[in-house]
C-alpha positions as CSV (number, residue, x, y, z in Angstrom):
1,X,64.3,16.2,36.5
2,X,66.3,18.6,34.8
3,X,66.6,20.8,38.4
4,X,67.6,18.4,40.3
5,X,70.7,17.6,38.3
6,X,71.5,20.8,38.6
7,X,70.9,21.3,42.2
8,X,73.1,18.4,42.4
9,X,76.1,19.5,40.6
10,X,75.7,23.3,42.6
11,X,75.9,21.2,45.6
12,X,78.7,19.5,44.9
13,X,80.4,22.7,43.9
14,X,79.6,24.5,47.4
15,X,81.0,21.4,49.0
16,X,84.0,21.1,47.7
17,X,84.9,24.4,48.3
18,X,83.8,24.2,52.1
19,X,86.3,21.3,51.7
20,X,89.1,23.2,50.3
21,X,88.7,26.2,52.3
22,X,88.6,24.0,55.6
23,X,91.6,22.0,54.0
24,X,93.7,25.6,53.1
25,X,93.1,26.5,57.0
26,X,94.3,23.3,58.3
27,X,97.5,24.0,56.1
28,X,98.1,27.3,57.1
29,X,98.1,26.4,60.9
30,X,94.6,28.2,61.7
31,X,94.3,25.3,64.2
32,X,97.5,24.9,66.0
33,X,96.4,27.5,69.0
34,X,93.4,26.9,70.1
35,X,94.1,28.0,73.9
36,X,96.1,30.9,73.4
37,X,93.7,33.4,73.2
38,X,91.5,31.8,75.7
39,X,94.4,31.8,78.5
40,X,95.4,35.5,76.9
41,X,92.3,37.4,77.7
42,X,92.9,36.5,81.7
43,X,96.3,37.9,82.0
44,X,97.2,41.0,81.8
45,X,100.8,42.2,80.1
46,X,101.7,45.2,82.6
């Protein structure tokens, strides 16, 4: 019983940092071009 606690808790843990991390890149605008480098790649600069 003692495990499962345990697994619980770590589980929780990893969670919350997923959360975080996924929270820190919404803050930082990781988001905000999503078809920039899609449309980039199919013109050239010359």
């Amino acid at each position: 019983m003692t495990i499962l606690l345990f697994l619980l808790v770590v589980s929780l843990i990893i969670a919350a940092l997923g959360l975080a991390a996924f929270l820190w890149s919404l803050r930082t605008g990781q988001y905000d071009d999503l078809d920039g480098a899609a449309n980039r790649i199919l013109f050239d600069d010359d």
